[in-house]
C-alpha positions as semicolon CSV with decimal commas, in nm:
position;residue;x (nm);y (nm);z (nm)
1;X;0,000;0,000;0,000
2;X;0,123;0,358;-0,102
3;X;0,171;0,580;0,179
4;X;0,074;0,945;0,231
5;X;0,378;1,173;0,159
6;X;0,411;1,550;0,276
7;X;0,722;1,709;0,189
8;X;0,740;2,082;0,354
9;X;0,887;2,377;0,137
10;X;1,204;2,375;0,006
11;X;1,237;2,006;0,044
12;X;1,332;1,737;-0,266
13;X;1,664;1,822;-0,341
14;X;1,778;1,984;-0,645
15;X;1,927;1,907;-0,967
16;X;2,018;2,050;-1,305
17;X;1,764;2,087;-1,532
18;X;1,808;2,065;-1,932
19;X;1,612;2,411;-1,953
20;X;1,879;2,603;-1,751
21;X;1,724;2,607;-1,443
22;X;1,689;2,367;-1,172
23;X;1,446;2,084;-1,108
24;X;1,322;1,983;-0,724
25;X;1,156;1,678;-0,680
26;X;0,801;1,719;-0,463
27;X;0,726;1,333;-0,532
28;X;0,875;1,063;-0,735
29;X;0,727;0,680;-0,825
30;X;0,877;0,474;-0,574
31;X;0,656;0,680;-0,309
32;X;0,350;0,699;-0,510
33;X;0,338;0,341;-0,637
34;X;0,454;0,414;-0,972
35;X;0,134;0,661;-0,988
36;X;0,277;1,008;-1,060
37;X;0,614;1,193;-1,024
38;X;0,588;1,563;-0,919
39;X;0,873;1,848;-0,953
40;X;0,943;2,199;-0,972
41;X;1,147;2,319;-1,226
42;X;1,292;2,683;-1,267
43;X;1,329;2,770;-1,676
44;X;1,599;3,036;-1,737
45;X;1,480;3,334;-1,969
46;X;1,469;3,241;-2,314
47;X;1,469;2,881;-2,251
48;X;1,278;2,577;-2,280
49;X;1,283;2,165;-2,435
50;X;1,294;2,088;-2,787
51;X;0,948;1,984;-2,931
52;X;0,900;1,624;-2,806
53;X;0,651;1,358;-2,715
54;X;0,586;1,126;-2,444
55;X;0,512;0,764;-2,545
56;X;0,378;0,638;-2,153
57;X;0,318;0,979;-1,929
58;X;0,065;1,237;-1,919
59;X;0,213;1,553;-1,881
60;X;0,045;1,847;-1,680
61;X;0,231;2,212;-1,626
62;X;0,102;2,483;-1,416
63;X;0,299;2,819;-1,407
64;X;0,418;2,958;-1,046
65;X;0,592;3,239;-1,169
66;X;0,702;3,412;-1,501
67;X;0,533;3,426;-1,849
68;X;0,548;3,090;-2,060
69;X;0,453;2,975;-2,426
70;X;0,365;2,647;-2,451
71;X;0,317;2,493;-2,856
72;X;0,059;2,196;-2,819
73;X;0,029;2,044;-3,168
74;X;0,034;2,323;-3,382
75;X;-0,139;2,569;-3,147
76;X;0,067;2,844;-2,984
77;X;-0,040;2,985;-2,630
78;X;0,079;3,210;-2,393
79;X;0,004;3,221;-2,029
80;X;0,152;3,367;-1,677
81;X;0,076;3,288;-1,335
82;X;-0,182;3,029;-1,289
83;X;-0,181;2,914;-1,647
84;X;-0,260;2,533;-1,643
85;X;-0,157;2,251;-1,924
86;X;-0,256;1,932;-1,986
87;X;-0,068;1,710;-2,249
88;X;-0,218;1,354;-2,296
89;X;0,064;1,116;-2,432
90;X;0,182;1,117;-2,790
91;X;0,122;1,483;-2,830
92;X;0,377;1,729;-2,954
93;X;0,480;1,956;-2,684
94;X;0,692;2,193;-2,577
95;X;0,744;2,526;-2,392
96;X;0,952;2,856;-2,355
97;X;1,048;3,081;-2,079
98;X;0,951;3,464;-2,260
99;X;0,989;3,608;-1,941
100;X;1,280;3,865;-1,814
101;X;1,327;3,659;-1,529
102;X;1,304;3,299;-1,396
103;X;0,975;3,080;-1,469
104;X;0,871;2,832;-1,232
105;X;0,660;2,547;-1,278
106;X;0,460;2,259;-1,117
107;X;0,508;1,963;-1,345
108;X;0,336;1,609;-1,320
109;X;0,372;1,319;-1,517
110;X;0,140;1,033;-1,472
111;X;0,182;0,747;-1,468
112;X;0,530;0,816;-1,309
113;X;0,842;0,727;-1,484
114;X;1,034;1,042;-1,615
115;X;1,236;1,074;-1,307
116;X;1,485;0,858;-1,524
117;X;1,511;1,105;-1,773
118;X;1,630;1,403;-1,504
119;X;1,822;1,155;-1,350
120;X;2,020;1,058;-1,608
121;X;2,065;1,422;-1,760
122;X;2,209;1,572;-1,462
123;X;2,443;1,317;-1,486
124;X;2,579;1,381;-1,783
125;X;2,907;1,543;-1,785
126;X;2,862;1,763;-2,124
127;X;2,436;1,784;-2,163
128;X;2,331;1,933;-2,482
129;X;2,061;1,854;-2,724
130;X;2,226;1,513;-2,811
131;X;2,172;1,406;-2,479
132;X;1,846;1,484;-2,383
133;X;1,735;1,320;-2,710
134;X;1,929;0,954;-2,577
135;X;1,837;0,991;-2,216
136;X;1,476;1,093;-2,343
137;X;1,468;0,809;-2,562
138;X;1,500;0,551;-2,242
139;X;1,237;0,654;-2,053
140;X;1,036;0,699;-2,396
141;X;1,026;1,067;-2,457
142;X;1,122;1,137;-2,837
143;X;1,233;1,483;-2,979
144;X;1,027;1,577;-3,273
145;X;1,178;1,924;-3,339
146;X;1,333;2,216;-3,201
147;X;1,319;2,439;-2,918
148;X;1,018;2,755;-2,981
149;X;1,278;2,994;-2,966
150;X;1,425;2,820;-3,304
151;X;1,061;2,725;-3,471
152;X;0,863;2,999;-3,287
153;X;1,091;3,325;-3,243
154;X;0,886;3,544;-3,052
């Protein structure tokens, strides 16, 4: 049986993050039963993943702080604090920081599973785009294009 889990600010330990930021951990799959993985990541200004797809996760992205454009398909949209996402599996996604400052974001993936991919990035002694396609690729994330601020300038 899963057990409740509270984890008090500022708590989850933090790594890199391949969007120039940092990611924190609020709940990963071994203490939700493989259920859903929870983090925080900070995007630096003018950052953000290359377009990509999950093939097992839904995704879900709700802004904290900053101003971020998110490309869902084909569809461009643009929101700041308390702008919610939903991204079933298989769909193109990505997003960009078009802030001045940080952006922060509460990300869940369900079922759980992508802690892998964060994992194994921050790991990675020279991370670039080559390597969050291969780590992506294990946990079953493809990259399907570039980064908005190549496809998308704003």
């Amino acid at each position: 049986m899963t057990e409740p889990v509270f984890q008090p600010a500022g708590a989850g330990g933090r790594m890199g993050n391949p969007v120039g930021g940092d990611v924190a951990f609020k709940l990963r799959g071994e203490h939700s039963g493989g259920r859903l993985t929870v983090l925080e990541t900070v995007v630096a200004p003018g950052e953000g993943p290359p377009l990509h797809t999950h093939a097992n996760e839904d995704e879900t992205l709700y802004v904290i702080e900053g101003e971020v454009r998110f490309k869902l398909g084909d569809d461009l949209q643009s929101g700041g604090v308390g702008a919610f996402v939903f991204v079933p599996r298989g769909t193109r996604h990505t997003f960009q920081n078009v802030g001045d400052g940080q952006a922060r974001m509460l990300v869940s993936f369900t079922p759980s599973g992508m802690e892998g991919f964060f994992d194994g990035f921050a790991e990675l002694e020279a991370p670039g785009p080559e390597g969050f396609a291969r780590i992506g690729a294990e946990v079953g994330m493809a990259v399907v294009g570039p980064p908005l601020a190549r496809s998308d300038p704003a």
